[in-house]
C-alpha positions in Angstrom: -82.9 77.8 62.1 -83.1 74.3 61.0 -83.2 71.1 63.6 -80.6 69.9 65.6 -79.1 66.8 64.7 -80.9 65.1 67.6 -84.1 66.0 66.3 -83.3 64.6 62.9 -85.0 60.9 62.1 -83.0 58.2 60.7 -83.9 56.3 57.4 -80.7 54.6 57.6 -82.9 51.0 57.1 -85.2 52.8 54.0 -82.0 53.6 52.3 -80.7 49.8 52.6 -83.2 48.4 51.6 -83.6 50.9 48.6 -80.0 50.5 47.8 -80.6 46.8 47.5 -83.1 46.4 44.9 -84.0 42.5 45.8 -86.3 44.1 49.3 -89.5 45.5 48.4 -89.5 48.8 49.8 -93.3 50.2 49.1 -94.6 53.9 47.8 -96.2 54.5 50.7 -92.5 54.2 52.9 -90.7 55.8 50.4 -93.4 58.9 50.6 -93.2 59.1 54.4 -89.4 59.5 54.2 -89.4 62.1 51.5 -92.5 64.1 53.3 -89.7 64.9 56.4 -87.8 66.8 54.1 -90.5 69.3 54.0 -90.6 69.3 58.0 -86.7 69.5 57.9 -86.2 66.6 59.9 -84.0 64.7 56.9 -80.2 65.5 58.1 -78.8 66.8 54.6 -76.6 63.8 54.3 -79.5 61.6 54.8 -81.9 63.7 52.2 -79.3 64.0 49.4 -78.8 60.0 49.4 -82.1 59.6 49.4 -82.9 61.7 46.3 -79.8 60.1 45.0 -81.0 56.5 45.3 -84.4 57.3 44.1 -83.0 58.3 40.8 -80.2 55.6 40.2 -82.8 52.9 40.9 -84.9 54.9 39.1 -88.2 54.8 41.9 -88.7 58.6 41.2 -90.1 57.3 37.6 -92.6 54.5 39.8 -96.2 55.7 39.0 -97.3 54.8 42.8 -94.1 56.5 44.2 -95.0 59.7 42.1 -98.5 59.7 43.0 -98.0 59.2 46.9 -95.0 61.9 46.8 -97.1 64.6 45.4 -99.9 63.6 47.7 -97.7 64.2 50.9 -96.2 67.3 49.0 -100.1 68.8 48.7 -100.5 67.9 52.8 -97.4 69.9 53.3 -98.6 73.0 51.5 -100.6 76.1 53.0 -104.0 75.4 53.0 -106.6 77.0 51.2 -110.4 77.7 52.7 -111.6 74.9 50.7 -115.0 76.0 51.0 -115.4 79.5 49.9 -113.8 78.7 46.8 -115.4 76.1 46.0 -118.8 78.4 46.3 -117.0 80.8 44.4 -115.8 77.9 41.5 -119.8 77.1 42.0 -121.2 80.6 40.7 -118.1 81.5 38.5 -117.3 78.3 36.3 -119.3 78.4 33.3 -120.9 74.3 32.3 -120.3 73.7 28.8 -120.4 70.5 26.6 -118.9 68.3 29.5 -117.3 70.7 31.0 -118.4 71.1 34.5 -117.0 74.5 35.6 -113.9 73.2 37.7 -110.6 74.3 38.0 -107.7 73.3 35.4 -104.4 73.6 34.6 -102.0 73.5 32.1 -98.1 72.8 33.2 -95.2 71.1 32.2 -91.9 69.3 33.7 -89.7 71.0 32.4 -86.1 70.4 31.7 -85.4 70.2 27.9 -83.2 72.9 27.4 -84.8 73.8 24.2 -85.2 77.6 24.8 -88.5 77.8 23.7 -91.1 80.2 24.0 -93.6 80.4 27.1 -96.0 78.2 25.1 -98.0 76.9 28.1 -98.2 80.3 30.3 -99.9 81.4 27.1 -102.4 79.1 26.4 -103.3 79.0 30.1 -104.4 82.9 29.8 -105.8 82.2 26.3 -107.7 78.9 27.7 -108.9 81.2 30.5 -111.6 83.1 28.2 -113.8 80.0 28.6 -112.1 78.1 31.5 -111.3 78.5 35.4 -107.6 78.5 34.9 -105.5 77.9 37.7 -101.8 77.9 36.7 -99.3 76.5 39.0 -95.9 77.2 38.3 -92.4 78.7 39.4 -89.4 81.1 37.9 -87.3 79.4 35.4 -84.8 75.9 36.6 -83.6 75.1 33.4 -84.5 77.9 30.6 -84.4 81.6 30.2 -88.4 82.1 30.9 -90.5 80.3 33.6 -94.3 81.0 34.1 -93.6 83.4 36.9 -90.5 85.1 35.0 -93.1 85.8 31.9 -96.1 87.3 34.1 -93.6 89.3 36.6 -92.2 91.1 33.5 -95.1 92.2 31.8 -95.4 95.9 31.0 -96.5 98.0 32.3 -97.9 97.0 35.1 -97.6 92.9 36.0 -99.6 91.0 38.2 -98.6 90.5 42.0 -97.3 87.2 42.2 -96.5 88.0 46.1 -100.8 88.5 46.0 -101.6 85.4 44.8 -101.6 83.2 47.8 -103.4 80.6 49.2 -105.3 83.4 51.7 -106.0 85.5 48.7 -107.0 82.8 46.3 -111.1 82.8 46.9 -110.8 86.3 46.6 -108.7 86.6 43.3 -111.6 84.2 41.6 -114.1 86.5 42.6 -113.0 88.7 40.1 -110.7 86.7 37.4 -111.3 83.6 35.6 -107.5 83.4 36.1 -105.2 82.2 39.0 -101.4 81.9 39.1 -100.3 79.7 42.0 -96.6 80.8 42.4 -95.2 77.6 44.1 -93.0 79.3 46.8 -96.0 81.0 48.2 -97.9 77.3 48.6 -95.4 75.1 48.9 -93.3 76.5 52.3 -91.6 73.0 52.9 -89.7 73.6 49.8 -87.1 76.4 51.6 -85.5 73.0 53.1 -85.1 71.2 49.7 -83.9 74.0 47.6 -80.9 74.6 49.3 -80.2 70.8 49.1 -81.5 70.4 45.5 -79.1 73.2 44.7 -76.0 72.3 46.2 -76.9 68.4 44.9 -76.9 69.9 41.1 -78.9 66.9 39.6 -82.0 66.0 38.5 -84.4 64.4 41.1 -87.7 63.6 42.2 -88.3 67.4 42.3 -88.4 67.8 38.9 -90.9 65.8 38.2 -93.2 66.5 40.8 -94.4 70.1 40.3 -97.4 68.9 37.7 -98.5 66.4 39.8 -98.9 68.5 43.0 -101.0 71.4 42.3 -102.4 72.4 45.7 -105.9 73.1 45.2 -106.0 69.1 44.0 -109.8 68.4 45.0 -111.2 71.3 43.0 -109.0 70.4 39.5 -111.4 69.3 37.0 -108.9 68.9 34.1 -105.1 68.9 33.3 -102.8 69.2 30.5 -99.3 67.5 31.4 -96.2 68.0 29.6 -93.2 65.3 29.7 -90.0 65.9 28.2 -89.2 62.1 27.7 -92.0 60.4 26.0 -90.5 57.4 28.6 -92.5 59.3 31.0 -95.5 59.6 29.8 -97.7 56.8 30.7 -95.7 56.9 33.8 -97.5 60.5 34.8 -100.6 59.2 33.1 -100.8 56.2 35.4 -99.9 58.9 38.5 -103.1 60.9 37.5 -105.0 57.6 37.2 -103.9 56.8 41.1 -104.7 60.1 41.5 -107.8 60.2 40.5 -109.3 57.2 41.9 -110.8 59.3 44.8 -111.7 62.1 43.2 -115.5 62.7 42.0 -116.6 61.8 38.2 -116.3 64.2 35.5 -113.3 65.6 37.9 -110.4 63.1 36.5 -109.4 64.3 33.4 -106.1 64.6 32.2 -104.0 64.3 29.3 -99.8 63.8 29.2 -98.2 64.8 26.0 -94.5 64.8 24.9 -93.3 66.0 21.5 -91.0 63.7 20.0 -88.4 66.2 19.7 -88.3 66.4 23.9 -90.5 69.4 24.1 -93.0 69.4 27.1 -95.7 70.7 24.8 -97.5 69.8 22.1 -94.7 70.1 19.3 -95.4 72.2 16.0 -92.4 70.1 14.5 -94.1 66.8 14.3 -95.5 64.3 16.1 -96.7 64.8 20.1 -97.4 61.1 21.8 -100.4 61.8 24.1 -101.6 59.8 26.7 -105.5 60.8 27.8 -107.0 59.9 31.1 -110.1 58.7 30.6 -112.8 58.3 33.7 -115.3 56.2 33.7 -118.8 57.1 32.3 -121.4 58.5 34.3 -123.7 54.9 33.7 -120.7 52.6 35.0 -120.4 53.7 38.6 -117.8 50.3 39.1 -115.6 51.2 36.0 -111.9 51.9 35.9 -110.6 54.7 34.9 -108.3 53.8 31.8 -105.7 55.4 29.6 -105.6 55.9 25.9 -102.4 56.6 23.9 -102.4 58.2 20.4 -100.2 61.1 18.2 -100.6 64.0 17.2 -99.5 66.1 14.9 -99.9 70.3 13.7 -102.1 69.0 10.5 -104.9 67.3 13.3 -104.9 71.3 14.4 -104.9 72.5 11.1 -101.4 73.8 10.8 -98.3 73.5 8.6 -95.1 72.4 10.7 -92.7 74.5 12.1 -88.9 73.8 13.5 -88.6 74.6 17.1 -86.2 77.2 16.0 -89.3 78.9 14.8 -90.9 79.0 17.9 -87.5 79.5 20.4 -88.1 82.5 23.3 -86.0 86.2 23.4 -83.1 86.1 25.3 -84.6 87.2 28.7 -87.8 87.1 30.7 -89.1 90.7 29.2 -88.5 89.6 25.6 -91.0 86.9 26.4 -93.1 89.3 28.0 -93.3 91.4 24.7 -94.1 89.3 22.8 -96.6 87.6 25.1 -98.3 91.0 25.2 -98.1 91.5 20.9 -99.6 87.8 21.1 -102.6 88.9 23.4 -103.1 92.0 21.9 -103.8 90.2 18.0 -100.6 91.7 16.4 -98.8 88.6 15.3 -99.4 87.6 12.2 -101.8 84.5 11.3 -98.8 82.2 10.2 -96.5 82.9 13.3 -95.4 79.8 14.4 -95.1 80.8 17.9 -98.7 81.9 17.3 -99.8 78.5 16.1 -98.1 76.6 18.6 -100.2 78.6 21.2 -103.3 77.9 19.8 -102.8 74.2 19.4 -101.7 73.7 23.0 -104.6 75.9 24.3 -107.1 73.3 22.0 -105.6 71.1 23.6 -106.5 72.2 26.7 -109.8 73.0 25.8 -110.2 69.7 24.5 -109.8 67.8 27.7 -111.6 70.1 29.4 -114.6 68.6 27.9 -116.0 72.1 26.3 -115.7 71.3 23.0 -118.1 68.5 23.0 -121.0 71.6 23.1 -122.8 71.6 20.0 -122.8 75.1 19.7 -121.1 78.2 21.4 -122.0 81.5 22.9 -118.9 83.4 22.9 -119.5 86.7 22.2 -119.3 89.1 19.3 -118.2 87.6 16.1 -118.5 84.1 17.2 -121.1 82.5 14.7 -121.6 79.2 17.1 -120.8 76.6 14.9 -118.9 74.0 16.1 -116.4 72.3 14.6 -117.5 68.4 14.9 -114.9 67.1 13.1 -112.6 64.8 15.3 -109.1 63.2 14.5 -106.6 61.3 16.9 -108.5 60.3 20.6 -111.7 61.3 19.3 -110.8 64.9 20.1 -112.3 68.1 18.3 -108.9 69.8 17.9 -109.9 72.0 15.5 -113.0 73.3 17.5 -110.6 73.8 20.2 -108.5 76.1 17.7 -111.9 78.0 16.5 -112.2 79.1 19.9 -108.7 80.1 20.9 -108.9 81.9 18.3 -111.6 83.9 18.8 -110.5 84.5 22.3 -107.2 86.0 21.0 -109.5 88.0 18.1 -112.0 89.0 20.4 -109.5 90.5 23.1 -110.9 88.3 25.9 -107.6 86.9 27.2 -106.3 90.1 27.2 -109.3 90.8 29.2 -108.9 88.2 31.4 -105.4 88.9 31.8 -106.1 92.6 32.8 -108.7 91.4 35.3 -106.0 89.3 36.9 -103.7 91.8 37.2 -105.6 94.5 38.4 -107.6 91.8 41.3 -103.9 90.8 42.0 -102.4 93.8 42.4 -105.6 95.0 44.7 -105.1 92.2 47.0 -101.7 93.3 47.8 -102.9 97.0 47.8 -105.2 95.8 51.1 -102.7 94.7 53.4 
C-alpha cells in the first residue's frame, strides 16, 4: 500500500520556482525532491508535474541535475556487501595495459526506435573474455529486444535474471567474469515510478538516467555510454566528469558516443561523435579531469559501412536470441554487418578500458600477441580492440564466459 496523503511532503514551492525559470532552483534541491519518489512520499499529482517541469524547462538535460539524480537513485537501491566483492574484483580482474581489473559496463539510453539489433548486450559478453563486465540493464521501453529480453530468451537454458541480485552478486563473480544487473532487482524504489511513468506516457528524467546509475558505482572502472541525441552527449560526459570527481584515479573512465543517425551505439553507417573522459595522470595529483570530443567512423575499425537496415533485430526477443547465440558460437559470416558492428562497439569498450595500451597479449591459443599500435581518432587503438574481440568470438571464450554465467546464475537460484 502506498502512503496516505497525510504522509505525502509537499514541493508545492520547488515546483514554483522551477516553473519560473528567473529563481535559481539548484541540483542538489531538485535531487532531494525526485529521491521521495523512490520512498513514495511524492503524491502522484505532485510527481507527474515534477517530471513534467523537468523536461519542458529542460533541467533533466542539466549535467549537475543528472549527476546528483543518479546519485540519490544509487542510495535508494539494495545494497551490495561492498567488501567481499571488492576482494573478489581484487583476485578475479586481470591488470592489463592500464587496465586495472575493475568493473565496467557497456549501456545505452535508449529510445531511438530504430529496431536494431542487441549490439551492446553483445559486446558486453564478448568484452567479458578480458574484462569484469558488469551489465546493467532492463526489458525493452521502446524496441522489440532489451538486454534482459535477449539473455532471458536464450536457448536452451538462459541465465536466472531473478539470481542475479545484489545478495548473489559476490557470489556470481566468483565464478563468471560476467554480471547482469537486472534493474528491478536493485532498484526497488522504481515500483512507485513505473506506474507513474506509465500512466504519464512521456519521456522524462527516467530515460536518461539508467547509464548513469549503475549500483555497484564505486567499483566501475570504465564505461561505454550510448546517447541517442548527439545534443546529449557532452551533457552525460560532463555527468560522468561530476561523477567522477570522488572516485579514485585510473577508476574514471568513460566514453559517450552517439551515431549521427540517432543510434545509441557506435554506428556502422557513418560517423559516431564520441566524447572520452579523461582523468587526470597519475603525476598530476591536482589535475582536472577533462573531456575530449572526436568521430568516428567503421574505416578507424577497419570496416566498410553498413545501413542500419543491415544491422536491424528479428521481430521478437528469441530471434535476437538466435542469432545472439549463431554470433557467439562463430557461425556468422566475416562480413555480417551485425557482426562488425559488434566487434567495433566491443573495441570500443576495450579501448576505454585501458587494455589495449599492453604491448603485447596473452590470450590463449591462436593469439600471436602482437598488438595492433596503430591509433586513429582520440588516440585510441581501435583496431587492437577489434583483434581481440575477435579472437574472443574465434576462440569460443565469450561463449565460455557466457556458459559460466549461466550455469553460476542458475546455481544461485538452485540454493535457495
Amino acid at each position: 500500500m502506498g502512503h496516505q496523503s497525510s504522509q505525502y511532503i509537499s514541493i508545492t514551492s520547488l515546483l514554483k520556482n522551477l516553473r519560473n525559470t528567473q529563481t535559481p532552483t539548484s541540483a542538489d534541491d531538485i535531487a532531494e525532491a525526485f529521491s521521495l519518489i523512490f520512498e513514495d512520499r511524492l503524491s502522484p499529482v505532485q510527481a507527474a508535474t515534477f517530471l513534467t517541469l523537468l523536461s519542458l524547462t529542460s533541467r533533466d538535460k542539466d549535467a549537475d541535475v543528472l549527476a546528483a539524480c543518479a546519485d540519490r537513485m544509487r542510495k535508494a537501491a539494495f545494497h551490495v556487501d561492498l567488501p567481499a566483492l571488492k576482494n573478489i574484483v581484487k583476485t578475479r580482474g586481470v591488470t592489463d595495459g592500464t587496465y586495472h581489473g575493475g568493473l565496467c559496463d557497456i549501456v545505452g539510453t535508449g529510445g531511438s526506435s530504430l529496431q536494431t539489433y542487441n549490439i551492446s548486450t553483445t559486446a558486453s559478453l564478448i568484452a567479458s573474455s578480458f574484462l569484469l563486465m558488469s551489465k546493467h540493464g532492463n526489458r525493452a521501453q521502446t524496441s522489440v529486444s532489451g538486454a534482459a529480453d535477449i539473455l532471458s530468451s536464450i536457448q536452451p537454458t538462459p541465465p536466472s535474471l531473478t539470481a542475479s541480485n545484489a545478495q548473489n552478486i559476490p557470489q556470481i563473480y566468483e565464478r563468471s567474469s560476467y554480471a547482469f544487473l537486472f534493474a528491478p532487482n536493485f532498484h526497488p524504489g522504481m515500483r512507485y515510478a513505473g506506474p507513474l511513468r506509465k500512466e504519464m506516457g512521456i519521456r522524462t528524467i527516467f530515460n536518461l538516467l539508467g547509464p548513469l546509475a549503475h549500483p555497484i558505482e564505486e567499483l566501475v572502472e570504465a564505461r561505454l555510454v550510448g546517447v541517442t541525441e548527439g545534443t546529449l552527449g557532452p551533457v552525460f560526459a560532463e555527468a560522468l566528469r561530476i561523477s567522477g570527481l570522488e572516485k579514485a584515479k585510473g577508476m574514471r573512465k568513460a566514453m559517450v558516443v552517439s551515431g549521427r543517425e540517432g543510434l545509441d551505439e557506435i554506428s556502422c553507417a557513418g560517423v559516431t561523435d564520441c566524447w572520452k573522459v579523461n582523468g587526470p595522470l597519475q603525476s598530476s595529483e591536482q589535475a582536472e579531469i577533462e573531456v575530449e570530443h572526436f568521430q568516428l567512423e567503421p574505416m578507424d575499425f577497419g570496416f566498410p559501412i553498413h545501413p542500419l537496415s543491415a544491422i536491424r533485430g528479428g521481430d521478437a526477443p528469441k530471434d535476437n536470441a538466435e542469432i545472439l547465440m549463431r554470433l557467439l558460437e562463430g557461425k556468422l559470416e566475416k562480413e555480417d554487418p551485425i557482426l562488425q558492428v559488434v566487434l567495433m562497439n566491443t573495441a570500443a569498450m576495450l579501448v576505454t578500458s585501458g587494455i589495449c595500451e599492453a604491448e603485447t597479449s596473452h590470450m590463449g591459443e591462436g593469439d600471436s600477441g602482437v598488438v595492433v599500435t596503430e591509433r586513429g581518432p582520440g588516440n585510441g587503438r581501435w583496431k587492437e580492440g577489434v583483434r581481440r574481440a575477435r579472437w574472443a568470438v574465434g576462440s569460443g571464450a565469450a561463449l565460455r564466459s557466457l556458459k559460466a554465467f549461466t550455469e553460476v546464475s542458475n546455481s544461485c537460484l538452485d540454493s535457495k
